[in-house]
C-alpha positions in Angstrom: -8.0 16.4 -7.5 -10.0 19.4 -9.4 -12.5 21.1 -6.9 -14.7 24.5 -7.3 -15.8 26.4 -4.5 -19.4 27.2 -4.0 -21.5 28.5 -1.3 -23.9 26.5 0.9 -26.9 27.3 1.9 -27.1 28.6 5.5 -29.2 26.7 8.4 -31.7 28.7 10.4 -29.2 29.0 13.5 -26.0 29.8 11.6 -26.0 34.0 10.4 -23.2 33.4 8.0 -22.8 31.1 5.2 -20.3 28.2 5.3 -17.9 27.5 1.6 -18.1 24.3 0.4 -16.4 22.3 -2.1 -17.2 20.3 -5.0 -14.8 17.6 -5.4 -14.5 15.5 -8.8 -14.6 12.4 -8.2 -14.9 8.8 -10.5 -17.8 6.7 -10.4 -16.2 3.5 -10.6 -19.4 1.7 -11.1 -20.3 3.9 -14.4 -16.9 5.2 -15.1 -18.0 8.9 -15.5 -16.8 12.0 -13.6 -19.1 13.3 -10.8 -19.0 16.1 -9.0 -19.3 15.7 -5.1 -20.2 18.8 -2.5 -17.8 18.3 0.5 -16.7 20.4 3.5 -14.5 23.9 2.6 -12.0 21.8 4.5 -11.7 18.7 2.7 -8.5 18.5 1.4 -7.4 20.1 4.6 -9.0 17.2 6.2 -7.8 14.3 4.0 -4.1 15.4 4.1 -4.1 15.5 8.6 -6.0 11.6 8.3 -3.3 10.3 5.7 -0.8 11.7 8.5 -2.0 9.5 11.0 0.9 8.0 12.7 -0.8 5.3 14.7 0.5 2.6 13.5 4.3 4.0 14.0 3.7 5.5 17.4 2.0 2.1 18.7 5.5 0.7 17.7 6.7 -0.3 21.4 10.2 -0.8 20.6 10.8 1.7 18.6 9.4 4.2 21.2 11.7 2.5 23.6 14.8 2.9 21.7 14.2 6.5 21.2 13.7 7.1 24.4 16.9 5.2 26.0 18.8 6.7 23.7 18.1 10.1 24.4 18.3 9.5 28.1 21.6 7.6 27.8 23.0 10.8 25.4 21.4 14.1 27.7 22.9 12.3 30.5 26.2 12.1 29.0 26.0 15.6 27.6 25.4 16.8 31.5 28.4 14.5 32.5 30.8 16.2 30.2 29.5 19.4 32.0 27.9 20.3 28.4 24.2 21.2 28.2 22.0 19.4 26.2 20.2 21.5 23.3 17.9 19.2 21.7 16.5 19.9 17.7 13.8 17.4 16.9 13.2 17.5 13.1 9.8 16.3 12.0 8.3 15.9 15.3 4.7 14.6 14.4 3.1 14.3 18.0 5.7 15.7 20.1 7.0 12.2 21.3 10.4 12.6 20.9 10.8 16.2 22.2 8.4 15.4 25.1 11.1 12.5 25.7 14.0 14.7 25.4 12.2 16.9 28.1 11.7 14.0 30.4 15.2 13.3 30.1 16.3 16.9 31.5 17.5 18.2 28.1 18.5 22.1 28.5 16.6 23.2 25.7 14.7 22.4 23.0 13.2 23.0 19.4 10.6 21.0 17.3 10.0 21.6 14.0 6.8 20.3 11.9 6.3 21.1 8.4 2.5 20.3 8.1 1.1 23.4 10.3 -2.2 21.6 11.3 0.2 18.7 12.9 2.2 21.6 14.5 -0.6 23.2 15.9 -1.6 19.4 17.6 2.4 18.8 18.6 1.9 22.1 20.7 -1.4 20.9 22.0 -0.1 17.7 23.1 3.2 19.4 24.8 0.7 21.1 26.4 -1.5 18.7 27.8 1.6 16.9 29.2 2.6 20.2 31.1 5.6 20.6 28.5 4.8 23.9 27.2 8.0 25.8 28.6 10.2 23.5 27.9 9.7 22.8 24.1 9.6 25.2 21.7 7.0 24.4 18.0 8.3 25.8 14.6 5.6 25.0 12.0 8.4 25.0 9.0 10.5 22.1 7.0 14.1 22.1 8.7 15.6 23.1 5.9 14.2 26.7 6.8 14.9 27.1 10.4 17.1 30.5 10.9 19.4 30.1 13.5 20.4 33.2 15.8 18.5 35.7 18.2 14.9 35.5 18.5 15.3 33.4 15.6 13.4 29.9 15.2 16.5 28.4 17.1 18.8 31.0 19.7 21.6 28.7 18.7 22.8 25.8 17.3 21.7 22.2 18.9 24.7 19.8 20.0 21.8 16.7 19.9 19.9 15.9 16.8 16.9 13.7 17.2 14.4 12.6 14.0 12.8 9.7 12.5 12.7 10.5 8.7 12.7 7.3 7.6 10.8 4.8 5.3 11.3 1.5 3.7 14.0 2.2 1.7 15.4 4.6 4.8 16.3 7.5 2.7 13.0 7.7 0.6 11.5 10.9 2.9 14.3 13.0 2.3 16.6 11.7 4.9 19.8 12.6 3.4 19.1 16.1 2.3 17.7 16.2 5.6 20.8 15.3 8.5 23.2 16.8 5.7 21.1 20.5 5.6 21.4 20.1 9.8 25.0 19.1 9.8 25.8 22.3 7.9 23.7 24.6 9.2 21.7 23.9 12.4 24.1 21.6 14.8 27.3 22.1 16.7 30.6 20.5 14.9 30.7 17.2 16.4 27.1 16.8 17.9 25.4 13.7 18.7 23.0 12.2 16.3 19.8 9.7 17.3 20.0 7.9 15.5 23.5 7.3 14.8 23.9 5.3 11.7 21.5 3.4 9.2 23.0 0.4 7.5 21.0 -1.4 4.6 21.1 -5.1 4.0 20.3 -7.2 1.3 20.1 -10.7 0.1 19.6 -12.4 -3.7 16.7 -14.4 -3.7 14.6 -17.3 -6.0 10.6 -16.5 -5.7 8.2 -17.3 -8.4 5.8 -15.5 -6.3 7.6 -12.2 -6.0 8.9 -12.3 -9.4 5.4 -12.3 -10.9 4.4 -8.9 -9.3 6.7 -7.8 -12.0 7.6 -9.9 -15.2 5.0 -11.2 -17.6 4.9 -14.6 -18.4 5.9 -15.3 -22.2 2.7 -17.2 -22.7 -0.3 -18.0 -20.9 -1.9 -22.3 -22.1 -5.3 -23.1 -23.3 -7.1 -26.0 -22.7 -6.6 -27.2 -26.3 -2.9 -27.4 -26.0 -3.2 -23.8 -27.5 -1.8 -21.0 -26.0 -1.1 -16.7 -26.1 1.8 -15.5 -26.4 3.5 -12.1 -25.2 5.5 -10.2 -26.9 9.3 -10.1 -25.9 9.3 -6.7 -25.3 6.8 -6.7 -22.5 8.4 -9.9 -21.5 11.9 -8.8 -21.0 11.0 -5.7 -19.5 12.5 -4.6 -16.6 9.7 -3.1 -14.9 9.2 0.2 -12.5 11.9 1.5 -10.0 8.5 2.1 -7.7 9.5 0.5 -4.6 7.9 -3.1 -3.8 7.1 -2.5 -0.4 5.7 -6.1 1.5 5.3 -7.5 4.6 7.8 -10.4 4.1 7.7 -11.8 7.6 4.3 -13.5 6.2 5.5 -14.3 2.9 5.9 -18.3 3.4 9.5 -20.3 3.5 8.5 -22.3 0.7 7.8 -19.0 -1.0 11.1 -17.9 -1.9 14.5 -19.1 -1.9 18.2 -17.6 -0.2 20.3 -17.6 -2.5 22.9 -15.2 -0.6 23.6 -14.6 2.7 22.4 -11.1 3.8 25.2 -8.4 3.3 25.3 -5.1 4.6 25.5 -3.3 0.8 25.4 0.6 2.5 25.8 2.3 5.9 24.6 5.9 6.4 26.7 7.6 9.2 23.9 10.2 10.3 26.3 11.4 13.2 29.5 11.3 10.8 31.9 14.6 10.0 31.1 13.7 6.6 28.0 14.6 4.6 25.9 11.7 3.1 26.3 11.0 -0.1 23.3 11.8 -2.8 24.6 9.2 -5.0 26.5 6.1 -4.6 27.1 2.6 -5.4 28.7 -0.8 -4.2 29.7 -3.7 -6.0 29.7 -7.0 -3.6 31.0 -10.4 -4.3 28.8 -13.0 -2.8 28.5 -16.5 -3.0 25.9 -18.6 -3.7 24.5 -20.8 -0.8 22.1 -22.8 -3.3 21.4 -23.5 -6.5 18.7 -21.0 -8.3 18.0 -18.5 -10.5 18.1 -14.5 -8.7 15.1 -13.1 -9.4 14.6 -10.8 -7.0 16.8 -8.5 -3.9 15.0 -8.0 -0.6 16.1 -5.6 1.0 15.9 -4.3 5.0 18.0 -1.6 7.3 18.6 -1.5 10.8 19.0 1.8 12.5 22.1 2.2 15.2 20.6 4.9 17.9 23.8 5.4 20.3 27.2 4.1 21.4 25.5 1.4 23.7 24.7 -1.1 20.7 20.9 0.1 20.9 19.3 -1.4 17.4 16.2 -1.2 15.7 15.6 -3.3 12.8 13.1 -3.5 10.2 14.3 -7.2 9.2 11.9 -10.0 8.7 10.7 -12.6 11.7 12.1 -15.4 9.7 15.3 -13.7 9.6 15.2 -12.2 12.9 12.3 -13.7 15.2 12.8 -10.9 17.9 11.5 -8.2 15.2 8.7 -6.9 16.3 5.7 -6.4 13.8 5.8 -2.7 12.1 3.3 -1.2 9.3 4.8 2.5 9.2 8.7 0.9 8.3 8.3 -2.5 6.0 11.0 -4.7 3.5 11.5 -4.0 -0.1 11.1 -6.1 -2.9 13.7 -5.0 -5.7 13.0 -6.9 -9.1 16.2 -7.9 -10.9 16.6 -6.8 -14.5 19.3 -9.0 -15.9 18.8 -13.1 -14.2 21.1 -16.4 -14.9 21.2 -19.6 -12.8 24.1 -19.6 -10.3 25.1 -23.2 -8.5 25.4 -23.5 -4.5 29.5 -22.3 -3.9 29.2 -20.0 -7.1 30.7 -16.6 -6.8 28.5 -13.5 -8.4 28.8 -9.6 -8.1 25.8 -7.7 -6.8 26.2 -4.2 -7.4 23.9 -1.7 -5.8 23.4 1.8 -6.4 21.4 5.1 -4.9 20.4 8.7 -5.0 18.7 10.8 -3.0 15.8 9.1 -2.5 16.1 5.9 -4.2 17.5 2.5 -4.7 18.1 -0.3 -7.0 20.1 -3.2 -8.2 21.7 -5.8 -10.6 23.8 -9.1 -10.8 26.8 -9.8 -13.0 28.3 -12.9 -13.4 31.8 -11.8 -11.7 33.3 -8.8 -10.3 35.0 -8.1 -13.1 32.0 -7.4 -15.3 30.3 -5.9 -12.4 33.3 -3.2 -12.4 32.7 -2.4 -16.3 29.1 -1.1 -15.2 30.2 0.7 -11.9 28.8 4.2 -11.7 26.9 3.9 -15.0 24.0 1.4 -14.0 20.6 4.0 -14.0 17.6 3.2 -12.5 15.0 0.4 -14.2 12.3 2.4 -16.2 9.5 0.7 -18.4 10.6 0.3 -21.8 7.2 -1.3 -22.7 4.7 0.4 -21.6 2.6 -2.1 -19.7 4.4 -2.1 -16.4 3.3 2.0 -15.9 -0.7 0.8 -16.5 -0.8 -2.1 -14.8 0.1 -2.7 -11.1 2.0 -5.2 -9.4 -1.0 -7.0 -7.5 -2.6 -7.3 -11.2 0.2 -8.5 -12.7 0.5 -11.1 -10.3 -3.1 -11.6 -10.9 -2.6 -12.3 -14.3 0.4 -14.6 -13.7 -1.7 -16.5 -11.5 -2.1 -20.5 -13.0 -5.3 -21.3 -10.4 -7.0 -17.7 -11.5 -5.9 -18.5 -15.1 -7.3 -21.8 -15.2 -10.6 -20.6 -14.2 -11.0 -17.8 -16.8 -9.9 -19.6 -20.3 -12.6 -22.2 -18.9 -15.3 -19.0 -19.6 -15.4 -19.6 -23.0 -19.2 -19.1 -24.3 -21.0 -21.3 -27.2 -18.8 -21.5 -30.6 -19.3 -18.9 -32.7 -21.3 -15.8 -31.1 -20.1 -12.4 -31.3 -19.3 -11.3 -27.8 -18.5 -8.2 -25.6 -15.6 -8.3 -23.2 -16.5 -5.6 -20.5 -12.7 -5.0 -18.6 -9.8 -3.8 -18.8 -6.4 -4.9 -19.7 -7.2 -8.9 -20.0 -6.2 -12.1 -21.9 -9.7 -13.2 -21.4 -10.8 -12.0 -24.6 -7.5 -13.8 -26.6 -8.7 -16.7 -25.0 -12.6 -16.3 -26.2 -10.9 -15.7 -29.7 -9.1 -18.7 -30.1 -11.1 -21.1 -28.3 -15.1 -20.0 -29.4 -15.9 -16.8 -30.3 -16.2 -15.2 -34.2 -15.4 -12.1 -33.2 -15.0 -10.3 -29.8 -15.5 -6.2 -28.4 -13.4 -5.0 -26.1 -13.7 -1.7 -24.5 -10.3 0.3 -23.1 -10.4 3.7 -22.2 -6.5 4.0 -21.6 -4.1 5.0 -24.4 -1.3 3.5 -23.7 -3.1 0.7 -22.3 -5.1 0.8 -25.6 -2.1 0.6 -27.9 -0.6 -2.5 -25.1 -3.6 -4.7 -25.9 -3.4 -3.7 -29.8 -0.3 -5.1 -29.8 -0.8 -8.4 -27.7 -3.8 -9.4 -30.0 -1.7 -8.4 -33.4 1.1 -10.4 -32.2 -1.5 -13.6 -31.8 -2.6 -12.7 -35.0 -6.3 -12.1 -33.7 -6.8 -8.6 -34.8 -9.0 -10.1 -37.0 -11.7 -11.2 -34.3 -10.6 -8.7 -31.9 -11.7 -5.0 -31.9 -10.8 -2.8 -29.0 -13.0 0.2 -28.5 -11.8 3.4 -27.3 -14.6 4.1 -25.1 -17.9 2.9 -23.7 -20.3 3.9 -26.6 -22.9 1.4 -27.7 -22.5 2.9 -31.0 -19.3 1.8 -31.7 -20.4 -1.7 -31.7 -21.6 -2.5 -35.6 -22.9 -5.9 -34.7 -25.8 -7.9 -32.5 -23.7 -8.9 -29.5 -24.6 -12.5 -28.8 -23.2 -13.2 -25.3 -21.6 -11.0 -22.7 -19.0 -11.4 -20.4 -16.0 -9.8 -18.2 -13.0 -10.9 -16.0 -13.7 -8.8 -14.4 -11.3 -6.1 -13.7 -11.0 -2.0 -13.9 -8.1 -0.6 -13.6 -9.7 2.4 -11.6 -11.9 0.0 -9.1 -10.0 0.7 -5.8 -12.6 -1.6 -3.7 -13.2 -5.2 -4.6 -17.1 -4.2 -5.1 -15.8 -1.7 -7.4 -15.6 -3.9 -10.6 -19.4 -4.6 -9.9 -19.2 -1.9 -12.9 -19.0 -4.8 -15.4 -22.8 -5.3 -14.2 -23.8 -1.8 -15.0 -21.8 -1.5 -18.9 -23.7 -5.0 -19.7 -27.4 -2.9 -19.6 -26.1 -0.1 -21.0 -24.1 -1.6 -23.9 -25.7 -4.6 -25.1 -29.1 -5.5 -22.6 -30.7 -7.6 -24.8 -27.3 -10.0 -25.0 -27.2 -13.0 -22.9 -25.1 -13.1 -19.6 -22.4 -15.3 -19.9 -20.2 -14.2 -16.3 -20.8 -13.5 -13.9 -24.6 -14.5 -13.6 -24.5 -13.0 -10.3 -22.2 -11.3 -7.6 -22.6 -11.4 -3.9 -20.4 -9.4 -1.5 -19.4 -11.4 1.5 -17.8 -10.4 4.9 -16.8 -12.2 7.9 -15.6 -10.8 11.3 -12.2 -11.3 12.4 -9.3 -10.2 14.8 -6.5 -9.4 13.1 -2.8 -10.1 15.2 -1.5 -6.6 14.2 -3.3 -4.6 11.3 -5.9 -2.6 14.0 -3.2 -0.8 15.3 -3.2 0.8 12.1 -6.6 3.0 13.4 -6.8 2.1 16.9 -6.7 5.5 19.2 -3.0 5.9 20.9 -4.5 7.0 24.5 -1.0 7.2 26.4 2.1 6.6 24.8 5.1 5.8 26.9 3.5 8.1 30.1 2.2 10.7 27.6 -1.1 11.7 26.9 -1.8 11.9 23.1 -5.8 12.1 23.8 -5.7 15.5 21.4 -4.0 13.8 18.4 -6.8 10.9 18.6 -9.7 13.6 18.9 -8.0 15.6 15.9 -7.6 12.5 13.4 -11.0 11.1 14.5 -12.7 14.3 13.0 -10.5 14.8 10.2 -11.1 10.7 8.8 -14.9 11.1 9.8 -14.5 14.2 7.2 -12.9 12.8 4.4 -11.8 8.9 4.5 -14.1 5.8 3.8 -15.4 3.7 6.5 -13.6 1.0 4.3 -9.8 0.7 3.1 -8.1 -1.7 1.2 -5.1 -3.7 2.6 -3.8 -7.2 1.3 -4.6 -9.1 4.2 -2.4 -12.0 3.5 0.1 -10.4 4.8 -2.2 -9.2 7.9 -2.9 -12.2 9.6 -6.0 -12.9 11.9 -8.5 -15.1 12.8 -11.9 -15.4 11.4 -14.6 -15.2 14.2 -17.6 -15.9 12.2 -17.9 -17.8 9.0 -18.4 -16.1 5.8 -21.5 -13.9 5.8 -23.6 -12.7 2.5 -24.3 -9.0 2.4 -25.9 -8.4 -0.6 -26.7 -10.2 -4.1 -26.9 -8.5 -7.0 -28.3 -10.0 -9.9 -28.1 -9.6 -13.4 -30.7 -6.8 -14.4 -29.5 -3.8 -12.4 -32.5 -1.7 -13.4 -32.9 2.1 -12.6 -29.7 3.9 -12.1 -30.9 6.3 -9.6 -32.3 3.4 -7.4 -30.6 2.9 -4.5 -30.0 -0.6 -3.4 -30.0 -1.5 0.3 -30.3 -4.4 2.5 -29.8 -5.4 5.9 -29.1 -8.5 8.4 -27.0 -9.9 11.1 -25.1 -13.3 11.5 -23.9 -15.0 14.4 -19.9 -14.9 15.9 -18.8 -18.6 16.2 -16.0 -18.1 18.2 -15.4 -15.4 21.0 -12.8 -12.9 20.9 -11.6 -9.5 20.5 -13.2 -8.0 17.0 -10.9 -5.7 15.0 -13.2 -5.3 12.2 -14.6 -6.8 9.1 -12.9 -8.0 5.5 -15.2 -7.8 2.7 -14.9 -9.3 -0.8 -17.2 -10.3 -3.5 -17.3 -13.6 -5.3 -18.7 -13.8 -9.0 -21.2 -16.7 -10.1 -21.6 -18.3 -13.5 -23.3 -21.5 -15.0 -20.2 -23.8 -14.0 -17.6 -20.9 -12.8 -16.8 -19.6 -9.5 -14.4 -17.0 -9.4 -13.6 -14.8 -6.4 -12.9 -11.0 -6.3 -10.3 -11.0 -3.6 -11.8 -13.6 -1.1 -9.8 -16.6 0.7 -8.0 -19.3 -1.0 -9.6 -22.0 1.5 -13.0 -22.0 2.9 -13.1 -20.1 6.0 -12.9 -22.0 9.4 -14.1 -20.1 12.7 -10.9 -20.0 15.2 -8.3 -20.5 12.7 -5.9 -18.3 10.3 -7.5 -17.1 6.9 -5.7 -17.6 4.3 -6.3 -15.2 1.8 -5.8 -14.4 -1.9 -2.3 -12.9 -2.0 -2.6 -11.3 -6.1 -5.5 -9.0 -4.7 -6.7 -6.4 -1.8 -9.2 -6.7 0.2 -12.0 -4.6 1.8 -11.7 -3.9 5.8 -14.0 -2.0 7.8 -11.6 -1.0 10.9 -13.6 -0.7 14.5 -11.4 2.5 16.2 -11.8 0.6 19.7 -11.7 -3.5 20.0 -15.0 -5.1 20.4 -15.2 -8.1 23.0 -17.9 -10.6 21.3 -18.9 -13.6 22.4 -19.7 -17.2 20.6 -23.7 -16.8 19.9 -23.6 -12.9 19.7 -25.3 -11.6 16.6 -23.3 -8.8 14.6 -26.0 -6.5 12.5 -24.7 -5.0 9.3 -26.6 -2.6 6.8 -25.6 -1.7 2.7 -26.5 0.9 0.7 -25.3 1.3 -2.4 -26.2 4.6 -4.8 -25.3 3.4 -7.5 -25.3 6.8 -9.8 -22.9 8.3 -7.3 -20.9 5.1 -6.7 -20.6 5.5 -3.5 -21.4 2.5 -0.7 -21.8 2.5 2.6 -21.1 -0.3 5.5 -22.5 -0.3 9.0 -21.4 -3.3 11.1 -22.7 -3.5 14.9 -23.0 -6.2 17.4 -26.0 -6.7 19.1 -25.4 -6.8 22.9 -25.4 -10.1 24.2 -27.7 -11.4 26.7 
């Protein structure tokens, strides 16, 4: 982010004058660079409310386990007649060291590397009356001195830390416990937790699979159809971890094709260092017939002797897991695929570094062996994997989406403008209607992608891609105008409302093919788990974490939206209201600097505890409906949503949980500036009487 510093001027009860920031921001509704004036402190700001634990610290069991474990391990430590020295590494909060204190431990020292989180860990310890007993160093581990009057008097005989993500060692964790083992514990000191072991299982999904692979061609209604080229199709994709909520991915969704296997075990409280780099070459056997297309993977942690387990695997796997946002599965998308029968033996060979991991299938052991220590991590060889996402790809793969857009093909032979990114859309105009067809990309690489799709369906003819939204690039009278719509920079479903604003600037007096119109639609709902995500912690496990809430409360109210994105098909909750209309917007836009506002209510059809709101927008044509992000189903008060897995969705979090009852009205306001792209939500209900 590029930011200049300015000064502000000073109210009439302030002497001194207070810096300010201008931050550079996107206008994803025009596509050009503004420049926003925010607090001195933003960054500052943003970087404590993307620390916010909630989510992780709301995780009951895991809380649990800590805890028993370093009870059952201080009290052994005391038994042996040994005192217990506790070194908490990344200590966030304080939890775990205020545990280890509850638990009697003899000493000990937390470490934090963000400073602003270290000045709120010792603000915590001390509002729990914990002060003399812990001891706050604001540095990374890896920079603790050990000696007299040193960040640690001596060396810890208990290691406690929770470093972990997804793919367990992708914060770090193994340069992490080895750094300790060397320098900062006794030989022979107790680790929580003890050991990490990763599992993994081949699967069959279509579903999964098109998050990452191209389809080799996509039909048109005239038996017609575009092609991709093999490059892009063979691909192998990113190594960027595909991390998903697979406990709400359906049964019918994907296939077992293995048995889980346990492919690595990290010993955390082992003699040995980890290793940076490894791999393992497995013989499994098929339990159906299929075609791997994809690995998921999972780890369980062990935290002591006593057989105290955490796991991160899926409910359908293993129903007493309980729900977690801050530790997920991983989706790993297989480069090399053949079919395999039900009894068929296969090798899968998996491989990591430091931070990372990854994996392939071989046909037997034997040829596994041949690429044993050399197999290197999947990188894009075409190009289009790096600009486009997973959740578009999938987008684009999607047959019901598809269907709808080659259906959006305007009267035979206009000239038309194409206002989107990376589409087939404009392929499809080509072959089915249009003489000739602009499109507009902005990207590159993306540029050079699209070049090569359209040459390689021989339509470079009817097809010019623009570099840049300039109307006078465009040498002819645009007949008709229409877009997907997509923009590869829209973050918020509203976002790609910009295809609204390029139409009146490019080519006004064109017709309006699609979208006609746009509304943006909401409907109130109580999610199962995804509020815990921003709902204040209060007490955790007897301790009062009051001070963190107050300190991420201000920070998010600083720098974060009111709104986030999450794909809420793998959130689950019930609707409470049906769907609601915020705002239309129709074709002419008009004035750039006019703000555009509305207000309302609507009523709650079903009482219940209100987490917040999803938002979406749906796009209108002549004959077409196509929804930005919405549900798959129309929306039933009381019962599950089912919504549009190949996109994100807007939600407007509440910070506490709203009782509302059947009958109550809930009152909701837009604005929208639409030369600063910014947009603002209020939602409130109206007390009920």
């Amino acid at each position: 982010m590029s930011y200049l510093k300015v000064f502000r001027h000073h109210s009439s009860n302030i002497s001194r004058y207070k810096m300010s920031t201008f931050v550079q921001k996107m206008n994803p509704l025009t596509g050009k660079t503004i420049w926003e004036m925010e607090d001195e402190n933003y960054d500052y700001h943003q970087e404590i409310a993307r620390s916010m634990y909630a989510d992780m610290l709301h995780d009951t069991d895991r809380n649990q386990k800590y805890y028993k474990a370093l009870k059952s391990i201080i009290d052994k430590k005391h038994a042996q007649g040994l005192k217990a020295n506790v070194l908490d590494i990344g200590t966030g909060t304080g939890l775990l060291s205020m545990m280890a204190a509850k638990c009697n431990a003899d000493s000990i020292v937390a470490c934090e590397a963000f400073p602003p989180i270290a000045a709120i860990a010792r603000k915590v310890i001390e509002d729990n009356n914990l002060s003399d007993k812990i001891k706050v160093v604001a540095k990374r581990s890896t920079e603790l001195e050990v000696g007299p009057d040193k960040d640690m008097e001596f060396r810890a005989n208990i290691l406690v830390t929770e470093v972990f993500d997804t793919e367990l060692i992708g914060e770090g964790a193994v340069e992490t416990f080895n750094h300790a083992k060397t320098y900062l514990l006794e030989p022979n000191a107790t680790v929580i937790p003890e050991k990490g072991k990763v599992y993994a299982a081949v699967v069959e999904s279509d579903f999964l699979s098109s998050c990452n692979k191209f389809n080799s061609s996509y039909p048109l209604p005239d038996e017609g159809e575009i092609l991709i080229p093999k490059d892009i199709v063979n691909c192998p994709g990113t190594n960027g971890v595909h991390d998903i909520q697979l406990s709400q991915l359906p049964t019918d969704g994907f296939k077992m094709l293995t048995e889980p296997l346990n492919i690595f075990t990290f010993d955390f409280g082992g003699e040995m260092l980890l290793a940076y780099d490894d791999d393992n070459l497995s013989e499994v056997t098929a339990i159906a017939d299929g075609q791997p297309q994809v690995v998921l993977m999972w780890w369980e942690l062990e935290m002591d002797a006593e057989d105290t387990l955490i796991t991160c695997a899926p409910s359908w796997y293993e129903p007493s897991a309980p729900w977690r946002d801050h530790w997920m599965q991983a989706v790993y998308h297989l480069p090399k695929r053949f079919h395999v029968k039900e009894g068929q033996k296969f090798a899968l060979l998996s491989t990591h570094d430091e931070f990372s991991l990854w994996f392939n299938i071989y046909s037997d052991v034997f040829e596994g062996k041949e690429h044993k220590g050399n197999v290197k991590a999947p990188i894009c060889t075409c190009g289009a994997h790096v600009i486009t996402s997973r959740t578009r790809i999938s987008e684009m793969n999607s047959a019901e989406r598809w269907k709808v857009l080659r259906s959006m093909s305007p009267p035979k032979g206009g000239v038309c403008l194409f206002l989107g990114d990376f589409s087939l859309v404009p392929l499809a105009i080509a072959k089915q209607s249009a003489k000739k067809v602009y499109c507009i990309e902005e990207n590159p690489t993306a540029l050079k992608i699209w070049t090569k799709i359209i040459e390689h369906n021989q339509l470079a003819d009817q097809i010019v891609v623009l570099s840049e939204y300039n109307r006078d690039l465009i040498s002819e009278k645009i007949d008709y105008v229409l877009s997907e719509p997509y923009f590869r920079k829209s973050i918020y479903p509203w976002d790609n409302m910009r295809c609204a604003f390029a139409w009146e600037s490019l080519a006004p007096d064109a017709d309006l093919y699609f979208p006609h119109c746009l509304r943006i639609v909401t409907v109130a709902m109580s999610f199962n788990d995804l509020h815990k995500i921003k709902v204040p912690l209060g007490s955790v496990e007897g301790f009062d974490l009051t001070s963190f809430d107050h300190l991420i409360k201000g920070s998010s109210e600083k720098s974060e939206s009111d709104v986030e994105t999450q794909p809420l098909w793998e959130y689950p909750g019930i609707a409470l209201s049906g769907p609601a209309v915020i705002y239309e917007l129709m074709p002419k836009v008009g004035n750039i600097d006019k703000k555009l506002c509305s207000d309302g209510s609507f009523n709650i059809k079903r009482s219940g505890e209100c987490h917040g709101l999803a938002i979406w927008v749906d796009y209108f044509g002549s004959h077409v409906v196509l929804s930005g992000a919405g549900p798959k189903e129309y929306i039933v008060p009381g019962k599950t949503v089912r919504w549009d897995r190949t996109a994100r969705q807007g939600v407007y979090l509440f910070r506490t949980p709203l009782d509302v009852e059947e009958g109550q009205t809930m009152e909701f306001s837009f604005e929208l500036a639409p030369s600063e792209g910014n947009i603002e939500f209020r939602f409130q209900p109206k007390p009920y009487t």
